[in-house]
N, C-alpha and C positions, 0 to 999 in steps of 0.2 A: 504494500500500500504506500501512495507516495505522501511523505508527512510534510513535506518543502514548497506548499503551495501557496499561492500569493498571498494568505489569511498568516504568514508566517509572521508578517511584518506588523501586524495589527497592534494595536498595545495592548488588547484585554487577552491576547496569545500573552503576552510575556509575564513574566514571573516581577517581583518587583525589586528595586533593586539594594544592597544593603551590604556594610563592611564585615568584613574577614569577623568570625568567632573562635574564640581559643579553644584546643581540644579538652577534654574533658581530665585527662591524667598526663603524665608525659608518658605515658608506656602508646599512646595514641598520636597521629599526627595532628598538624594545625590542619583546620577546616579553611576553603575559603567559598566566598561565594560564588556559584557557577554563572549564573547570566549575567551579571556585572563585570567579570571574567568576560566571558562571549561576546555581548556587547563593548568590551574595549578594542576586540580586535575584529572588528566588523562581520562577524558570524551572526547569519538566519537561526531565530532559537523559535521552537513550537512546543507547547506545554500541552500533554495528552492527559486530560484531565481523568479520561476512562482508568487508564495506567499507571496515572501521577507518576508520565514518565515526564523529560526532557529530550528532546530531539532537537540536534545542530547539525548545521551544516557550515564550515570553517569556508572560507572567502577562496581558498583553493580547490575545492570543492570535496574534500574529507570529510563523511558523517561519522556522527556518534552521537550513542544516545545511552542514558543512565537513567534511573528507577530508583524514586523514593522509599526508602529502608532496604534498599537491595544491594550487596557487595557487588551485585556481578553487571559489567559496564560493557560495551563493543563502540571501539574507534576503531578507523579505517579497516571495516571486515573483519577486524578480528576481538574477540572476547575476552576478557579479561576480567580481574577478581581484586577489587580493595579491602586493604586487611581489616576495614569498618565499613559500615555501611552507609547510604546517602543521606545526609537527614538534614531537616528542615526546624529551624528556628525564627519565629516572629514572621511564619510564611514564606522564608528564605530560603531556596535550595543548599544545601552546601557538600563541596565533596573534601575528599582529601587532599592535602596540595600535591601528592604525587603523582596524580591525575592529572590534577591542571600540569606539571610539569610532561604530560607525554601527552597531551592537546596542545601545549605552546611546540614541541617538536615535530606536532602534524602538520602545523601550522607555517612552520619556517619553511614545508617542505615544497616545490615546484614554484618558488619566487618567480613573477612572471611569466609565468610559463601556461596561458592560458589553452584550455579543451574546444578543439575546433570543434562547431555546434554550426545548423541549421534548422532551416525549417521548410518541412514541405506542408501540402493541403489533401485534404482526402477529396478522391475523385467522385469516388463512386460509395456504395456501400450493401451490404445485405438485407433482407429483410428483419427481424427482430427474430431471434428464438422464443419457440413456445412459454419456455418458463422463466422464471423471474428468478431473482437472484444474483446468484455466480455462477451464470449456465454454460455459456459458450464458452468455448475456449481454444481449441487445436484448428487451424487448417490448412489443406494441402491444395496444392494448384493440380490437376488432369489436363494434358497439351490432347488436346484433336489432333489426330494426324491429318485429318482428310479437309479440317477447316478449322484452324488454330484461333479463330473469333468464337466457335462454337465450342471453345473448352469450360471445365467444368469447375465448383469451389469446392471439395468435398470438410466437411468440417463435423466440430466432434459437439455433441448438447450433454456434458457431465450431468445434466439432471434427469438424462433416459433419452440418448441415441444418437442417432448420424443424420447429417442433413448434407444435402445436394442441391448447389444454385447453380442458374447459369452466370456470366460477366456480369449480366444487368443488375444480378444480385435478387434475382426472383427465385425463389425456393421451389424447387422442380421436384425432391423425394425426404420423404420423411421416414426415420427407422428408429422405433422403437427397440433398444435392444438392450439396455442398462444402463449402466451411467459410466458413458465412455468417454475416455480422458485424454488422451494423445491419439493422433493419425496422421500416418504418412501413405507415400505410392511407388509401384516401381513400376517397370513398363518389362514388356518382355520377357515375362516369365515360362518356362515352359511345363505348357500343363495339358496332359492326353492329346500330345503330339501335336499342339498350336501353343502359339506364344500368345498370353493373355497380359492385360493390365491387370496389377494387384493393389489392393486397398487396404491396412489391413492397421487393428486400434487396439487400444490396451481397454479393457473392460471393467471396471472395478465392482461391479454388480457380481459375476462370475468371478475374478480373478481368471481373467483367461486375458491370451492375444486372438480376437477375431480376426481371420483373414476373408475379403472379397474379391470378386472379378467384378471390372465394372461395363458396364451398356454404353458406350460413349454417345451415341445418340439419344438416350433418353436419360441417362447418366445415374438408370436405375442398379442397384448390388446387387450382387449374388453372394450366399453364404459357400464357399469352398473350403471350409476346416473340414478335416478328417476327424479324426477324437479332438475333443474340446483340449486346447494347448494351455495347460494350467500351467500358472505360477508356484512356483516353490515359495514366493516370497511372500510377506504378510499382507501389502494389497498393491496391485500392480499401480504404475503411475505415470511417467516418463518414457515415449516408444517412437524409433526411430526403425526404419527398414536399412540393410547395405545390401547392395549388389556387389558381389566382388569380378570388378571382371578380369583380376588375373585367373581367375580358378571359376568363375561362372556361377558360383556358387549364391543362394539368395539368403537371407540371415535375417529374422526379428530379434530385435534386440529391446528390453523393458528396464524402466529403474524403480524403486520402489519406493514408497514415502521414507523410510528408513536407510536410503539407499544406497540398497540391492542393484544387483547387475548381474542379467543373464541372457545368456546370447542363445539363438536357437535356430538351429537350419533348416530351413525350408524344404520342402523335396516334392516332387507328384508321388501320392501313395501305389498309383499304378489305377487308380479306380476313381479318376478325373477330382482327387480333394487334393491338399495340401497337407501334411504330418510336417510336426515341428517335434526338433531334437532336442533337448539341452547339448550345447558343446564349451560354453565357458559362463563362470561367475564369479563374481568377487564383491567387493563391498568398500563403499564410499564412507565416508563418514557421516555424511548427514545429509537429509533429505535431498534431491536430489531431480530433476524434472526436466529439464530440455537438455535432448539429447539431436546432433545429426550429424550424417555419416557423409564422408567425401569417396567417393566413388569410384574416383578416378587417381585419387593417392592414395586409398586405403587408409585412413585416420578417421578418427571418431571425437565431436567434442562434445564432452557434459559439463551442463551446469550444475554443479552446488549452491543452489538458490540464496543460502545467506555468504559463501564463501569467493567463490573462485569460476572461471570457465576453464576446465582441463580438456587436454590434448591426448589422445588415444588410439593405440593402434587397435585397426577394425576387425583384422584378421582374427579368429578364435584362438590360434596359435600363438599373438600377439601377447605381450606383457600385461602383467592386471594391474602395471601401475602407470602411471601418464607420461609419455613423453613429455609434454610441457606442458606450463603453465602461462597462457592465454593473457588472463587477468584478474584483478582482484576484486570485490565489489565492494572498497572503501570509499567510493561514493564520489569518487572522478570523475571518472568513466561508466561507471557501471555503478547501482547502486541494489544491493541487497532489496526484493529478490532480482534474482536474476532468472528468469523464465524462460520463453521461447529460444530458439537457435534455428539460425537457415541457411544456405550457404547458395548463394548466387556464382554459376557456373560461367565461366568468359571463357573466350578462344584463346588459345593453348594453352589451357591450364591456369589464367590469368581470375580472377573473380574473388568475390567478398565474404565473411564470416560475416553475419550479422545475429547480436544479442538485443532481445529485448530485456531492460533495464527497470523492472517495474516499480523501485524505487524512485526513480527520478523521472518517470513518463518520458523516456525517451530509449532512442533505439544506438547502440555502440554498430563500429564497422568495422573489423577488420580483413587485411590484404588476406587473401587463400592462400599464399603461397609464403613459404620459408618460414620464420618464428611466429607469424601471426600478427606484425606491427598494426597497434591503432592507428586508424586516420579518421574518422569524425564522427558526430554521434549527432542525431536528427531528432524531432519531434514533429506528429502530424498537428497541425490547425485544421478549425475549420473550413470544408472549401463551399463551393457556391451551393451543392445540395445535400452533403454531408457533412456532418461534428466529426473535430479531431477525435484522437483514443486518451485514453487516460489506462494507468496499469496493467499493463496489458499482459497478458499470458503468452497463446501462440501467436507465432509468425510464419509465413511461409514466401520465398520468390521465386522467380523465374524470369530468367535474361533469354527469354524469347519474345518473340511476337507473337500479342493473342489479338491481330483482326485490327481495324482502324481504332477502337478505344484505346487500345496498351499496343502499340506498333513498336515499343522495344520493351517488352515485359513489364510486371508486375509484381508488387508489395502487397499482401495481405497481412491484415494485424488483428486480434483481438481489440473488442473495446468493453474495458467494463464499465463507463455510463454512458448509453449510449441517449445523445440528448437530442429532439423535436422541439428547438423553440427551447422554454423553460421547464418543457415537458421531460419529464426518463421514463425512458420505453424499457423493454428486457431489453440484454445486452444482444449485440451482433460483431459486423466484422467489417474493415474499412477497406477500402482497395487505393491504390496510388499507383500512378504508371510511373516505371520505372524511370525515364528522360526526368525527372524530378529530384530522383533520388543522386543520377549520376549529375547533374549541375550542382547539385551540392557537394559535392565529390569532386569537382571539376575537372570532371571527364567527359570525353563524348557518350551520349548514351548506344550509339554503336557502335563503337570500338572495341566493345568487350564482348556484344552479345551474337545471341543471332545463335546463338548452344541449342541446337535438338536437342534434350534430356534423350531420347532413346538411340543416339549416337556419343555415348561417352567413349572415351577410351584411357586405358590404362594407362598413368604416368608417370607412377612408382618406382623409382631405381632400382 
């Protein structure tokens, strides 16, 4: 949830202000006070009344947030514990000065060194999902082959099912099937001697990975699971597909709220379904939810939602621990949670990681290629017929052409308020054509694209 929103500035947000109070023994440190603190060195402070937390945001853009009568603190993504706890005197926050001494260290840190940011507008948008709440969430783009303006949104309603728009964002199929959480797609898979498109979602009703073929022309599913492909783990959550096409090989891969990591191969059972294997798992440290696979290097990256974006070999064979680490989510670039993941394919091998940053309502970019260097981070507004996103969960792109609306691909994003006026509808899904995203970037929007998804190829050393 993003707590840095323009109400930060308000005065009935802030805490009031008041001088340092001595600690209580000397076996304790000196207290000082926290937003007097904050407010001297130009930090956004928001007082969560529900939590009687404090949430900042340091002028270099480093969050951190502490909890009244609670030892346990998190600056820049990482958690931490004071030898006393927070506490408040004549309605003064106050913490321990060793605190404030590792906030003034966060604070010296990237002098001048400002996060290249933009901003695009949403184009287009979906229709609202059935239910209310926190419904919506995952979606994947479907390329037509035979008419790339007639592809598909396939997207996931965690309050019971899957739904299917067309670009215009008209809801074409509706599927009751539980309350499914992540969805991706792969093309070309071989099932009773044709190659099918596959769809395929983590279930958390079931505890299963459902797999589908889809109807491109009416962009209705099909169920194709062989035996229901259950999770070992305690309830599926985070799911990404890989095609490997050194070895051909198709692999669902799930995380777990606790997360779990388990990869599982795909195959034709011989009787036109799909059977999935367990072939690798291991375990993250904490919660855990966008995950997505590059295809054509063989890598894998997951989000740990309050942590980190890791770097991962996709292979089953591969290591269960991360080639590298991506980035942090101390609230720069990335701000705790950390959600969605997509990766935008360019010609030779050239194209973008991007993370939704649900913290900060904005979306991070990094290069696909080599250690993963950031280059800029975006937020949607409003455009002439759609409201921007706010926290958004999934994301999904594509550096193709879909027809005269997105003539160089397409951004889909969750939105969790999705607003009509000063109306909120249920939540839905925003679209941006790519030419938007790449001038923020300042790039040409076709110079990187123009990638068939169902012509990758292998680029792995």
């Amino acid at each position: 949830m993003n707590k840095f929103v323009s109400a930060i500035l308000a005065a009935s947000l802030l805490l009031p202000t008041g001088s340092a109070i001595a600690a209580t023994s000397a076996a304790t440190e000196e207290l000082v006070p926290l937003r007097e603190k904050l407010a001297a060195i130009g930090a956004a402070v928001h007082w969560e009344e529900e939590d009687k937390a404090i949430l900042f945001k340091l002028k270099n853009g480093i969050a951190g947030i502490v909890t009244l009568g609670e030892k346990e603190y998190r600056l820049a993504g990482k958690d931490g514990k004071l030898a006393q706890p927070v506490q408040a005197a004549r309605g003064i926050i106050h913490v321990p000065e060793s605190l404030w001494a590792s906030i003034e260290a966060a604070n010296a840190k990237y002098d001048g060194q400002a996060v290249p940011a933009f901003t695009v507008k949403a184009q287009g948008e979906t229709s609202a999902v059935a239910d209310g709440d926190d419904a919506a969430d995952d979606p994947a783009i479907w390329v037509d082959p035979a008419d790339s303006a007639k592809s598909k949104l396939i997207a996931t309603n965690k309050a019971g099912g899957v739904l299917v728009y067309d670009l215009t964002g008209k809801q074409l199929q509706s599927y009751k099937l539980g309350k499914m959480n992540n969805i991706d797609l792969r093309y070309n898979f071989p099932l009773g001697g044709k190659k099918v498109d596959i769809v395929a979602a983590t279930n958390r009703t079931s505890n299963t990975i459902d797999v589908f073929t889809i109807d491109g022309k009416s962009g209705a599913l099909k169920s194709v699971t062989a035996a229901p492909i259950k999770s070992n783990m305690g309830e599926v959550y985070g799911f990404s597909l890989y095609h490997s096409i050194k070895t051909g090989k198709f692999y669902a891969i799930a995380l777990g709220k606790d997360g779990e990591f388990e990869q599982y191969l795909l195959s034709d059972n011989g009787k036109g379904k799909i059977a999935g294997k367990l072939v690798r798992s291991f375990q993250l440290a904490t919660q855990s939810e966008g995950i997505v696979a590059d295809d054509e290097y063989g890598t894998l990256y997951v989000a740990e939602e309050d942590y980190a974006i890791w770097k991962y070999d996709a292979e089953p064979s591969g290591s269960k621990k991360p080639l590298a680490t991506v980035d942090l989510a101390d609230g720069r670039r990335v701000q705790d949670d950390i959600e969605g993941l997509t990766l935008y394919y360019g010609q030779g091998g050239t194209g973008y990681l991007i993370a939704s940053s649900q913290g900060s309502n904005s979306y991070a970019v990094y290069d696909r290629q080599g250690n993963n260097p950031f280059l800029s981070r975006f937020t949607i507004a409003d455009g002439e017929t759609a409201d921007g996103t706010t926290e958004t969960d999934g994301i999904d792109v594509i550096g193709f052409g879909l027809g005269s609306a997105y003539p160089y691909g397409l951004f889909v994003s969750q939105d969790d308020r999705n607003m009509q006026g000063d109306k909120q509808l249920n939540q839905n899904f925003k679209l941006v054509g790519w030419e938007q995203i790449a001038a923020g970037l300042r790039v040409s929007p076709s110079a990187e694209g123009g990638v068939d998804p169902r012509k990758l190829v292998w680029r792995r050393n």
